[in-house]
N, C-alpha and C positions, 0 to 999 in steps of 0.2 A: 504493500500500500504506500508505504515512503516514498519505495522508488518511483511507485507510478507518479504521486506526487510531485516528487523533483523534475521529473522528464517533462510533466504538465508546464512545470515554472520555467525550465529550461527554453521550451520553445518559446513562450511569452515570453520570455526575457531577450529571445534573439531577436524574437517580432519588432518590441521595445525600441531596441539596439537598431534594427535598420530603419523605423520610423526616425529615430532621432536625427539619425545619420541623413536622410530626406529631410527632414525639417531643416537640417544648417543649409544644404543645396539650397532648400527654396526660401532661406532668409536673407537671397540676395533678392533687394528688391528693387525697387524700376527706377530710383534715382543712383543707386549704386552701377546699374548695368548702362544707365548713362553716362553716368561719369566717366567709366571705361574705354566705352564706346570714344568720349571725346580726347579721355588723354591720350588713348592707342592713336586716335588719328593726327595729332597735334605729333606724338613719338615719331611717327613716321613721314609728316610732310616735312618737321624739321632733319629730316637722314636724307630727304631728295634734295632740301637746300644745305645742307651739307656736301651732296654729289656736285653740287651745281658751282659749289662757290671754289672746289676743290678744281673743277675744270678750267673759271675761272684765272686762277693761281697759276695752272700750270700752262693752259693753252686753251686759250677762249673761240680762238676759232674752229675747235671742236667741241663746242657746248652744245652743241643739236644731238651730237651719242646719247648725251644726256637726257636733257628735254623729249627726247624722240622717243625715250625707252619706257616703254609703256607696261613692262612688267613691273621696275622698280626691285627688286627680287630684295638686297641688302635693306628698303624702306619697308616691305611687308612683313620680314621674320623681325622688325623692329618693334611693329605691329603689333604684331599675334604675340610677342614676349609680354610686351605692357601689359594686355589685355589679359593673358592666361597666366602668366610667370614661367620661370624655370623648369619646375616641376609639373608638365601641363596634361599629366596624368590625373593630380590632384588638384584641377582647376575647375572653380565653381564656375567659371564665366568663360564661352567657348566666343573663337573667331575663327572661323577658318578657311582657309587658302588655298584654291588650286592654279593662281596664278595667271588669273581671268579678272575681267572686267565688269563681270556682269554678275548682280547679287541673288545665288541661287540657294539654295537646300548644301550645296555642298563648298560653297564660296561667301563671305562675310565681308572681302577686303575689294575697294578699286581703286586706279590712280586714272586722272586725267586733269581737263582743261577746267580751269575757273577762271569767266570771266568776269573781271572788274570791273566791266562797264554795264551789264546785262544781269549781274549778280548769280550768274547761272551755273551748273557745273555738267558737265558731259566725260559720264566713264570711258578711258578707254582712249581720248583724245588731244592733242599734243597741242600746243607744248604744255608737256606735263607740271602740273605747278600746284596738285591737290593732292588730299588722300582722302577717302573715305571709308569708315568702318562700321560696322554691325557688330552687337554685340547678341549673345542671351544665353539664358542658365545650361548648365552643363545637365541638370536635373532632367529637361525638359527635352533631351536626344535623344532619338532612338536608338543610336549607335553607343553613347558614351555615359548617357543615362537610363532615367528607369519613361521613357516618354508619356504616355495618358496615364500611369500612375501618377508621376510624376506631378502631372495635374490634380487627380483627386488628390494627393496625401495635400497640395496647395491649400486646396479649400477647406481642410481641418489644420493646417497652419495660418488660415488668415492672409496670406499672398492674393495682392488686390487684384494683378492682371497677370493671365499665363499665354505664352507665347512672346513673350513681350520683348519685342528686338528689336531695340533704339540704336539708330544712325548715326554717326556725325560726320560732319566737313571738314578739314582743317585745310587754307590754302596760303600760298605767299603770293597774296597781290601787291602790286610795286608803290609804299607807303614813305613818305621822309622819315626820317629818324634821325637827321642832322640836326642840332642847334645853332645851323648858320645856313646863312646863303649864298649864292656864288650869282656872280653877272651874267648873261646871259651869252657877252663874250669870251666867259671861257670853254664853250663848248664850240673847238672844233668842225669841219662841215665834214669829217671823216670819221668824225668821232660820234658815231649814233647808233646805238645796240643795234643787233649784240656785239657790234665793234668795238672793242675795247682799246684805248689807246693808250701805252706807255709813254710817259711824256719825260722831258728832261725835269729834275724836281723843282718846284714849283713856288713858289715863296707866297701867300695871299697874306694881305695886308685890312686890317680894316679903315683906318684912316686914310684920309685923300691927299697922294702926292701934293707936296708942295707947289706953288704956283701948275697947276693942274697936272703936274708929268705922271707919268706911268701909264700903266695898261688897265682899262677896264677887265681883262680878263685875269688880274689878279687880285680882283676886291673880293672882300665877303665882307657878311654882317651880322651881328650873331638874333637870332630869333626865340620863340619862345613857341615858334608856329600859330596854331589858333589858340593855344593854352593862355587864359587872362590873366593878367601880372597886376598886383596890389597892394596893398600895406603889408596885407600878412602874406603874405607870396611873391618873391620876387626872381628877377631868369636865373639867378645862382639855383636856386630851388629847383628849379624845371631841369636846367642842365642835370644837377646831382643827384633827382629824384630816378634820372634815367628813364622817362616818359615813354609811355605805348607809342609806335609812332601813327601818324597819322596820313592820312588822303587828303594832301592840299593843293594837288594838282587844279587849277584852275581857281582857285579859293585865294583871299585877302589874308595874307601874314601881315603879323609887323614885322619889324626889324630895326636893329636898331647900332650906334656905332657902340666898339670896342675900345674906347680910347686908353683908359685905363686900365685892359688887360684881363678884368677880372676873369669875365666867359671863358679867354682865352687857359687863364689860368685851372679855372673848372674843368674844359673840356682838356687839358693834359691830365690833370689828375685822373679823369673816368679813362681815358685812352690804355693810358700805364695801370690802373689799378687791375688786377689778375684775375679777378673774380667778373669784374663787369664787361657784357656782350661779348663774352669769350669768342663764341662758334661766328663771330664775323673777325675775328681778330689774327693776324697771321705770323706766324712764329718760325723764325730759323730751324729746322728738324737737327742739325748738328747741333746747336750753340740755345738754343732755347731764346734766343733775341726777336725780342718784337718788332717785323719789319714793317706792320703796314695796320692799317684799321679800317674796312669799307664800309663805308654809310651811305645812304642815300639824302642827298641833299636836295634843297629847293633851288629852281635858278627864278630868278624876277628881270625885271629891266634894269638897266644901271643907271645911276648908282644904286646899287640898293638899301643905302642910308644917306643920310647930308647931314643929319645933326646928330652930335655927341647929347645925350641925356634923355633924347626923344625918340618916341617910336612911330614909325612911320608906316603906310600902309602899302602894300606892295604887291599883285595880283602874280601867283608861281603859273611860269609860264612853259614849266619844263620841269623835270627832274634831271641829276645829275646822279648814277652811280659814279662815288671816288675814293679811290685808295688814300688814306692820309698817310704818310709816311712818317710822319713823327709833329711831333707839336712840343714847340720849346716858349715858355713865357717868364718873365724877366716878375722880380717882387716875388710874395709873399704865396704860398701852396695853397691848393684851391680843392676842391671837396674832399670834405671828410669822413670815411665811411667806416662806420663802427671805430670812431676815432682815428681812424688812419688813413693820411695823405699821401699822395704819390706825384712824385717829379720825374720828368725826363732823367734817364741816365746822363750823366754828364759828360759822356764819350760820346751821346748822342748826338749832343747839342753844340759844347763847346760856347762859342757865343753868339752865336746864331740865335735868334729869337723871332717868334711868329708859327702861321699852321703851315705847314706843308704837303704837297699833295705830288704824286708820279704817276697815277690811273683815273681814268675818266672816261665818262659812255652816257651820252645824255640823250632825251627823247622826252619830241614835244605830249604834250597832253592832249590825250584824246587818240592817238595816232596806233596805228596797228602795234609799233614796236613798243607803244605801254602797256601794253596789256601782254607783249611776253615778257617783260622786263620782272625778274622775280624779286620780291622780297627777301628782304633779311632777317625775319620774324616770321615765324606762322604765325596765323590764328584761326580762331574757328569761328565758321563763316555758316553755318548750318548745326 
């Protein structure tokens, strides 16, 4: 009689044991399998702009390999790690890949076109410059879980929606990110993506040559873009806070001059600081030296300031992707991030003072090549 007993409790206790084990499956719930969905695809639009910037660096006039490749392969196992982890035996959250464009029963991931002027996304379509992922419970497969169980054990766990397989977007549409602007003469008529032009280095200035000498196409200005500057906010703030960038193509910036350096001094310290906008920053593979930093700048009409103190309004008539090559400013170190400021090496600079720039690739607004021109930021767009 005991043992019949025990053998009774035995199996109820297995029963127990795999209901629980389904309940943790289905306690993923519909804003977790979102969340997922969004970081997986943000993990992997930034590993195609990593491809992209990589081509860039090395040889820009085969950036179409890139753009063109419509699997992404090294962006989707970036993917499907986020989304499921290492161990993706034991993953409550399933994505998964065969290396197609289209979202089936047996595929979760695509890459293609996002465009920035249409806000629309097309799998499968070049130039590649998105990622898209699908997420849902590992519970709810018929191959990897327990499937219409799965469902009912839901509904004696309180799981609001079954099937539940949220999307997301993540793309890099071509956004400023500069805290300055350049004239409109510094761009080149050879120089218009995806042409990238090496230039001899570059000295930009913000102040206006004396009895008017120099070149418009060495001025800049530093901006704050459409971010409002106030008592309690000022562009030190905006440079140091290292701002989402934004879509001001065609749009009213201020700008304003540098006379005193400070911007100048902000933007060396975020340049040189290790930790800020790493994955656009370009580093010697021997020597570990920082050679370059690309941002996407605004261009306006020139001058694009006249008064020291004041901000002026200035309508960006272009972007300019440009390699800075190093930024040296004379006076006192400029953002402080978790207490600590960063200076140009002194081997850098010497006494050279000002921004300098050696790469540039500019395109007007509105214009086919803006819309392949990729960002230096994903974000998610869907």
């Amino acid at each position: 009689m005991d043992n019949h007993y025990v053998g009774i409790m035995l199996v109820v206790f297995l029963v127990v044991a795999a209901l629980a084990i389904n309940i943790d499956y289905m306690y993923v719930n519909e804003d977790d399998l979102h969340s997922a969905a969004e970081m997986s695809a943000l993990a992997g639009a930034r590993e195609i702009k990593s491809r992209i910037m990589e081509q860039i660096r090395t040889d820009a006039t085969r950036l179409g390999n890139i753009t063109g490749d419509t699997v992404q392969t090294a962006a989707r196992g970036v993917a499907v790690t986020h989304a499921m982890g290492k161990h993706q035996e034991a993953a409550l959250i399933h994505a998964l890949n065969n290396g197609t464009n289209t979202l089936t029963t047996s595929n979760d991931l695509t890459v293609g076109f996002w465009n920035a002027s249409t806000h629309t996304y097309t799998p499968g379509s070049t130039p590649v410059n998105a990622m898209q992922v699908r997420t849902r419970r590992t519970s709810e497969s018929e191959s990897v879980g327990i499937g219409n169980i799965g469902n009912f054990l839901g509904i004696l766990t309180g799981v609001q929606k079954f099937n539940y397989t949220p999307d997301a977007i993540a793309a890099l549409p071509p956004r400023a990110n500069a805290n300055f602007a350049v004239c409109s003469d510094a761009c080149g008529s050879g120089c218009t993506f995806p042409s990238i032009c090496s230039i001899p280095e570059r000295k930009m200035v913000s102040e206006p040559s004396p009895m008017g000498k120099g070149s418009a196409a060495d001025r800049y200005a530093t901006t704050p873009l459409t971010n409002q500057i106030g008592p309690a906010i000022k562009l030190s703030d905006m440079i140091c806070m290292d701002m989402p960038p934004q879509e001001v193509c065609g749009k009213q910036i201020l700008t304003i001059l540098d006379s005193r350096h400070q911007a100048l001094s902000d933007m060396e310290s975020m340049m040189y600081n290790p930790n800020v906008d790493v994955s656009n920053k370009e580093y010697d593979k021997a020597t570990g030296e920082l050679k370059g930093w690309w941002v996407i700048a605004p261009v306006t009409d020139c001058p694009p300031a006249r008064q020291d103190g004041t901000f002026e309004s200035h309508t960006v008539t272009k972007y300019a992707l440009i390699r800075i090559s190093r930024i040296c400013a004379p006076g006192a170190t400029g953002c402080k991030q978790n207490n600590t400021a960063f200076d140009a090496p002194a081997s850098t600079c010497g006494n050279d003072r000002g921004l300098y720039i050696d790469r540039i690739s500019c395109v007007n607004c509105g214009s086919a090549a803006m819309l392949a021109l990729p960002g230096l930021r994903p974000v998610l767009v869907k």
